[in-house]
SELUMPA-869709 format. One record per residue (C-alpha): residue number from 1; x, y, z. Coordinates in nm, 3 decimals, padded with zeros to 5 digits. Layout:
N
   zado         X         Y         Z
    NUM         X         Y         Z
...
END
This chain:
379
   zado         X         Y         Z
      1    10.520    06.060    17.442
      2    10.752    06.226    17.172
      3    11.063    06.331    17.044
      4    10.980    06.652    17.170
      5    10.901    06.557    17.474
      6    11.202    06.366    17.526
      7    11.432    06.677    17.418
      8    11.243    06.911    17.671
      9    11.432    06.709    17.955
     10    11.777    06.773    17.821
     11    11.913    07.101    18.024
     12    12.097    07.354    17.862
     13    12.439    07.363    17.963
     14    12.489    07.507    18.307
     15    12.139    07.443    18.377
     16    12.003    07.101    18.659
     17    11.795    06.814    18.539
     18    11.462    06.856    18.670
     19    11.414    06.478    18.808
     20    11.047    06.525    18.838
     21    11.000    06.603    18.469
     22    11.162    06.340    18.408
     23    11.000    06.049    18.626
     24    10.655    06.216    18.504
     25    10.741    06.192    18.137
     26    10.907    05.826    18.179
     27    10.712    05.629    18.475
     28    10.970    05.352    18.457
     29    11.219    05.579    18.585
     30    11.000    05.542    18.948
     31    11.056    05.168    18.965
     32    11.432    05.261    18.991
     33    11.383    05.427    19.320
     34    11.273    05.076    19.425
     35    11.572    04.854    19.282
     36    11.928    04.798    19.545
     37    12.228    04.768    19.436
     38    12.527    04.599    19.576
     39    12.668    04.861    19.842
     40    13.017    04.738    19.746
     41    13.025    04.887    19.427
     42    12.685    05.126    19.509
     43    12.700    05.259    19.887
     44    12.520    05.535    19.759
     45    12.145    05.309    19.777
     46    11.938    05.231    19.520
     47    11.893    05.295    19.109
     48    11.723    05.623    19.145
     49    11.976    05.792    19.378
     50    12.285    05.648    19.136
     51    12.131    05.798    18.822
     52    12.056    06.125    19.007
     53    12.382    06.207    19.084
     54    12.535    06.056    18.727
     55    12.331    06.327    18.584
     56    12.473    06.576    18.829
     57    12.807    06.430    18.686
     58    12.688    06.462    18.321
     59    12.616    06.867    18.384
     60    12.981    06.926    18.514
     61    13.109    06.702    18.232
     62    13.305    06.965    18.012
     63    13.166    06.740    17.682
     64    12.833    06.769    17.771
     65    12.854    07.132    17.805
     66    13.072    07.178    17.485
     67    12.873    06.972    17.306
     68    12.572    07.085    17.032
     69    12.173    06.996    17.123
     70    12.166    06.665    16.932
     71    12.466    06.508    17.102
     72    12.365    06.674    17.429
     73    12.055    06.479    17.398
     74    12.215    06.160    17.323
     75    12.453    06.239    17.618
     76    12.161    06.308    17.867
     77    11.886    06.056    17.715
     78    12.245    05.756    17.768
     79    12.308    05.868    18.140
     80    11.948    05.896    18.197
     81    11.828    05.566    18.099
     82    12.169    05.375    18.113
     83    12.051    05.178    18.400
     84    11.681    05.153    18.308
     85    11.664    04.759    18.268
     86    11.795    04.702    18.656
     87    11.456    04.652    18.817
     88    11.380    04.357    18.542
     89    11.719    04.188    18.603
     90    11.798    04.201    18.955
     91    11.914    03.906    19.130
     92    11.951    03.827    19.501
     93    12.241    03.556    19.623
     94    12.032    03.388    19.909
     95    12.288    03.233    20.090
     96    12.545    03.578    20.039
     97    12.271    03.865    20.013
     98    12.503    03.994    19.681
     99    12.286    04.190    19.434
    100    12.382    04.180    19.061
    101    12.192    04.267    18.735
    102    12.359    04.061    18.477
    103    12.269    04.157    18.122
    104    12.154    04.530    18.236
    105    12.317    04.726    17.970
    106    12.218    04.507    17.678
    107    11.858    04.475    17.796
    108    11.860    04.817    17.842
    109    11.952    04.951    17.482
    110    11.645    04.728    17.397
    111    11.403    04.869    17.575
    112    11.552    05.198    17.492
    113    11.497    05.115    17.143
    114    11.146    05.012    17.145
    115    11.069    05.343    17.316
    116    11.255    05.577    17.157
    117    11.113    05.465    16.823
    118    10.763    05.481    16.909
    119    10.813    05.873    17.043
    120    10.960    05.875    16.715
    121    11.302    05.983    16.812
    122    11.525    06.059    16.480
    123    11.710    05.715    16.368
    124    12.046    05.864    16.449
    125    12.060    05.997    16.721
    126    11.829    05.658    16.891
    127    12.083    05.449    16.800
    128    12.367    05.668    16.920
    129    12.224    05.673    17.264
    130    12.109    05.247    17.236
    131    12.473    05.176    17.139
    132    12.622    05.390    17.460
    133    12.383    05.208    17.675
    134    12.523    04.813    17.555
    135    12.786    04.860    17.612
    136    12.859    05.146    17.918
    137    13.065    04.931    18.154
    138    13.305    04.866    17.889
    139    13.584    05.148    17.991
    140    13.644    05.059    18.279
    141    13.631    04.699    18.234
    142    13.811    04.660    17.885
    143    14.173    04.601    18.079
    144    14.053    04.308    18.275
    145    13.813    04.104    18.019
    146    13.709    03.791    18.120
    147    13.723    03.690    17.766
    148    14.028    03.759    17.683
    149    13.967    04.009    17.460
    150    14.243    04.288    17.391
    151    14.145    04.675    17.458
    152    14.329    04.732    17.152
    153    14.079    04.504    16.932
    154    13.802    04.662    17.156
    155    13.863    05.020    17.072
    156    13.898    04.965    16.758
    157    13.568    04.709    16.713
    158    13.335    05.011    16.931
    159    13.497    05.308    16.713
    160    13.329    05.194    16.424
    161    12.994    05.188    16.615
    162    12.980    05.494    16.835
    163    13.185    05.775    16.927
    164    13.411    05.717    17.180
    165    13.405    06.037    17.317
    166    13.002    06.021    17.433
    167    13.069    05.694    17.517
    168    13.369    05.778    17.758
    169    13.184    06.070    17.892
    170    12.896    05.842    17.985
    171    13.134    05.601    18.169
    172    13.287    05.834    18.367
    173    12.948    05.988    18.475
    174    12.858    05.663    18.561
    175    13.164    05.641    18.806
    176    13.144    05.971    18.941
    177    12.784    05.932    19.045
    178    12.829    05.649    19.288
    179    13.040    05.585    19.598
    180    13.246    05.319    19.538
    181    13.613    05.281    19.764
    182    13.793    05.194    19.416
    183    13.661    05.437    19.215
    184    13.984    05.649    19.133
    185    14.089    05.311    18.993
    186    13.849    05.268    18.741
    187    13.848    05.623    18.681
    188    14.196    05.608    18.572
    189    14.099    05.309    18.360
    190    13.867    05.514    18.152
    191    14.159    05.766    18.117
    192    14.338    05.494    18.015
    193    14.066    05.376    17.716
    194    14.080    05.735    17.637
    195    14.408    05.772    17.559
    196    14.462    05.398    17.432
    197    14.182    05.501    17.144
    198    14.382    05.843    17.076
    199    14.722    05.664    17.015
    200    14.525    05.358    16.806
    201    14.372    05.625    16.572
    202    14.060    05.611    16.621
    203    13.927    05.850    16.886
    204    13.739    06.067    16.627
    205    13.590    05.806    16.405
    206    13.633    05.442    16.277
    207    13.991    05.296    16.298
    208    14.141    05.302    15.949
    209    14.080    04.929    15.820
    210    14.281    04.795    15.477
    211    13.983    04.697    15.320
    212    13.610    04.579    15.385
    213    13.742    04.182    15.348
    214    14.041    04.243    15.640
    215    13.797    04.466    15.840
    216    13.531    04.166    15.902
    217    13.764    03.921    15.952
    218    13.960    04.118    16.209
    219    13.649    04.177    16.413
    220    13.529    03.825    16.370
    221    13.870    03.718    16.556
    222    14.113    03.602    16.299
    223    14.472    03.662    16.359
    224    14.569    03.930    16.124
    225    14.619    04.282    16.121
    226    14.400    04.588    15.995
    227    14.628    04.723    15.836
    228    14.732    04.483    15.571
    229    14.446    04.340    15.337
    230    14.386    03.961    15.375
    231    14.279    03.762    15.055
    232    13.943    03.676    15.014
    233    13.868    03.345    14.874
    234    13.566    03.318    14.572
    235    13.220    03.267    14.724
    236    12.883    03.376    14.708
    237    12.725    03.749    14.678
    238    12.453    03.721    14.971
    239    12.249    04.018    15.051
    240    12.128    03.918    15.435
    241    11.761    04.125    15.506
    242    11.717    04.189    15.859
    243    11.399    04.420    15.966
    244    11.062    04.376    16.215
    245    10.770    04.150    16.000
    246    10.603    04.374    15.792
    247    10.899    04.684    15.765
    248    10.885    04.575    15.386
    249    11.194    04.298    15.334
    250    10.964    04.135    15.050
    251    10.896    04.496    14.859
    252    11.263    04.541    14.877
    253    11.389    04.204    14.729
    254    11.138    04.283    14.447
    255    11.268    04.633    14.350
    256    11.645    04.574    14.438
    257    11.737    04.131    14.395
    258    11.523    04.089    14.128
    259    11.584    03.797    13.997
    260    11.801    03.632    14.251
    261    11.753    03.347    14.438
    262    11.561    03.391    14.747
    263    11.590    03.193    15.116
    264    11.327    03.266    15.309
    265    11.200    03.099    15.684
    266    10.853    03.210    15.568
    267    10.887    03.037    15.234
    268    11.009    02.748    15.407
    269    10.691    02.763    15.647
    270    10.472    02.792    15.310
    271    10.628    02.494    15.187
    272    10.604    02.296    15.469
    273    10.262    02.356    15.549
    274    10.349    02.534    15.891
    275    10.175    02.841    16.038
    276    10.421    03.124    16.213
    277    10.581    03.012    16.555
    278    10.505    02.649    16.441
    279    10.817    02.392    16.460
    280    11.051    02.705    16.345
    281    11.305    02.441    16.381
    282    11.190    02.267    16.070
    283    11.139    02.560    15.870
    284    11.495    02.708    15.986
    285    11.660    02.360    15.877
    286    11.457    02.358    15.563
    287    11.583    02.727    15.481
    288    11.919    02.625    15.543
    289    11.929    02.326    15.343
    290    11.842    02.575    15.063
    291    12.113    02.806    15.172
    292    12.429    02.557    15.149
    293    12.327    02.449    14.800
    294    12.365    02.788    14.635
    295    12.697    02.863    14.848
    296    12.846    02.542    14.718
    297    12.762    02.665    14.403
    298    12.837    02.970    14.475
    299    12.543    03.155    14.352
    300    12.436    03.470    14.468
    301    12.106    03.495    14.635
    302    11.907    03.712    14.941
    303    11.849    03.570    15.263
    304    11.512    03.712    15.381
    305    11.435    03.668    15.710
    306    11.363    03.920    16.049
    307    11.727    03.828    16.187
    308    11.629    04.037    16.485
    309    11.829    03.975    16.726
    310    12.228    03.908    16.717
    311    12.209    03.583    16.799
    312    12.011    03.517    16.511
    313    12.168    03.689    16.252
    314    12.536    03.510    16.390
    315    12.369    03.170    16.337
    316    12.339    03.280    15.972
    317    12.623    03.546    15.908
    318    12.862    03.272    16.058
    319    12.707    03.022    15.801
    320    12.808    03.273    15.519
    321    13.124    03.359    15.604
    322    13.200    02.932    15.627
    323    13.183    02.968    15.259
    324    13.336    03.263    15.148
    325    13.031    03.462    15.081
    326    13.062    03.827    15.044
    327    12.803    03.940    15.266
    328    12.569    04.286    15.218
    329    12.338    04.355    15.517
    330    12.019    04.559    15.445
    331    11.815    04.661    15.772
    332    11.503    04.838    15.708
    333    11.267    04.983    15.923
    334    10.920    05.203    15.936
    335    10.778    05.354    16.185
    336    10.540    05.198    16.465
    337    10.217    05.305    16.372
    338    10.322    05.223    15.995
    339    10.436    04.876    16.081
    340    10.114    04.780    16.307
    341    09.919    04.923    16.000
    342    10.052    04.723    15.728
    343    10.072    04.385    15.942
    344    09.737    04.425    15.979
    345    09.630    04.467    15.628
    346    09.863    04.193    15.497
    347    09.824    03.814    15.506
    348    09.952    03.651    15.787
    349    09.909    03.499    16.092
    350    10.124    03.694    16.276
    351    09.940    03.947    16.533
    352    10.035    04.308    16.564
    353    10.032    04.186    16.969
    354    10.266    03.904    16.841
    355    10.524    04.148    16.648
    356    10.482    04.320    17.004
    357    10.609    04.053    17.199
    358    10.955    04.035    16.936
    359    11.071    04.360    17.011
    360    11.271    04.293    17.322
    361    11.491    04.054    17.084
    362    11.504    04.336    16.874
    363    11.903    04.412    16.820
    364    12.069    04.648    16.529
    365    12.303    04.501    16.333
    366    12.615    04.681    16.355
    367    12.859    04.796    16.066
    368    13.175    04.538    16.199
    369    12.937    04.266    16.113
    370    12.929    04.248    15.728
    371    13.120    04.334    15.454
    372    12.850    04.652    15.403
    373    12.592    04.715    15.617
    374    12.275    04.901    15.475
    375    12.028    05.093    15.667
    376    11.695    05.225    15.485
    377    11.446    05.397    15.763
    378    11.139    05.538    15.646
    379    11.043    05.825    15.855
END
């Protein structure tokens, strides 16, 4: 499967999707035909029927037919595949017969991801449409969060990862294409993001943040505004790699951080005697032993390790930021057949089946979660 491929499912405006086409092109799209949903919030039936008729949605939806052929393809390929991860994380209450599928929308960008990037689908626009699917459910849930988290804060956070405008499209889609008894209700709660991101500034691109320094500590929760820089105390200059094995984090050190200081969980394995996968623990503690020596000096250095997923790279970045460290992030990235062919050629005892099993931890980091955030895609 390709790019191309993908693209010749996205209709032209005032044109119907062609749902056959599609399941042929992307056989996972059949198992959704076989997945229930609650009928509380789905009465419609099952996966399949919901995403049918969110497409339908998506081709009345006056942005999708204003909108050019790359962001009608992120548009289509996000209401399309939104839902794709359901069959792998349904649930059934025994005792109460509820359905759920916790953790859908983030499992889904995932596997969105990994196949989008081996049909080669342009960086951009694979990203647009993984970001969309994370986080879909968020306008018409961001006025109720069981976190506590303020729309305001939320608007602002997801404006400087996607548009707001494909993302809002998508939700409502998503709402329209279901019968649900309280759907004018949420409908009128994605009005209500809408226009809460118009007034906030930051409908048509990133909310307007004092400085880099005020921006990450606003998203990272501290009680300040964006508006008014925050002092930031001395600390370390830490340039944070984060890539798949083999997408060249070692090459890049070389050419760029010559010279600097270098913490690195495969280093620590070296030095430890310990083969990859083996007591990562030890090697992680090791590495991070290493870590809070040159931040109380305040030294600048690279951490070099995969940092795939965002759990990962929190463990680390929240490490950093404990110590004032002005933090770069630098993502790289090759394509498939490039990566399998250079972890096979290099020395390691990682398997190109094991780099295969990583990938559904593989999450992008996003811009709010450094001081800069670098990405360098080969292509």
């Amino acid at each position: 499967m390709t790019y191309d491929d993908l693209r010749s499912l996205v209709p032209a405006p005032g044109k119907d999707t062609d749902w056959a086409q599609c399941r042929d092109l992307l056989p996972a799209l059949l198992r959704l035909e076989e997945t229930p949903q609650d009928p509380y919030y789905h009465a419609e039936g099952n996966v399949g029927i919901h995403t049918r008729m969110v497409l339908d949605a998506l081709m009345q939806d006056d942005h999708y037919q204003r909108a050019d052929t790359d962001r009608r393809f992120v548009l289509f390929m996000a209401c399309l595949l939104h839902d794709i991860a359901k069959p792998d994380t349904t649930v059934i209450d025994e005792a109460s017969g509820r359905i759920g599928q916790p953790g859908h929308s983030r499992r889904g960008a995932v596997d969105v991801r990994v196949l989008m990037w081996k049909a080669r689908v342009p960086f951009v626009l694979r990203e647009a449409v993984c970001r969309i699917i994370a986080v879909h459910q968020v306008p018409f849930h961001a006025f109720a969060s069981r976190k506590g988290v303020r729309p305001e804060w939320l608007v602002h956070k997801l404006s400087w990862e996607l548009s707001l405008p494909d993302l809002c499209c998508v939700a409502r889609c998503d709402m329209l294409g279901r019968h649900y008894e309280k759907r004018a209700d949420s409908m009128a709660d994605i009005a209500l993001f809408e226009q809460l991101a118009q007034e906030e500034g930051c409908w048509e691109g990133p909310r307007k943040m004092a400085d880099a320094h005020t921006r990450l500590a606003y998203f990272r929760g501290a009680d300040t505004s964006p508006d008014y820089p925050l002092f930031q105390n001395a600390g370390s200059q830490v340039t944070v790699m984060c890539g798949l094995p083999a997408s060249g984090k070692n090459h890049w050190v070389a050419q760029h951080r010559k010279g600097w200081p270098v913490v690195s969980f495969d280093d620590a394995r070296a030095e430890l005697g310990l083969k990859h996968g083996e007591n990562d623990g030890l090697a992680a503690h090791h590495a991070v032993d290493q870590a809070k020596a040159l931040l109380r000096r305040q030294e600048r250095f690279v951490w070099n390790a995969t940092h795939l997923s965002q759990q990962m790279r929190t463990k680390t970045l929240d490490l950093l930021w404990a110590y004032h460290a002005h933090i770069e992030l630098v993502y790289l990235e090759v394509p498939h057949a490039e990566l399998m062919r250079r972890n096979r050629e290099r020395d390691t005892t990682l398997s190109n089946a094991g780099i295969e099993r990583m990938l559904h931890r593989w999450e992008l980091p996003a811009p709010v979660e450094a001081h800069e955030t670098v990405y360098e895609v080969s292509t």
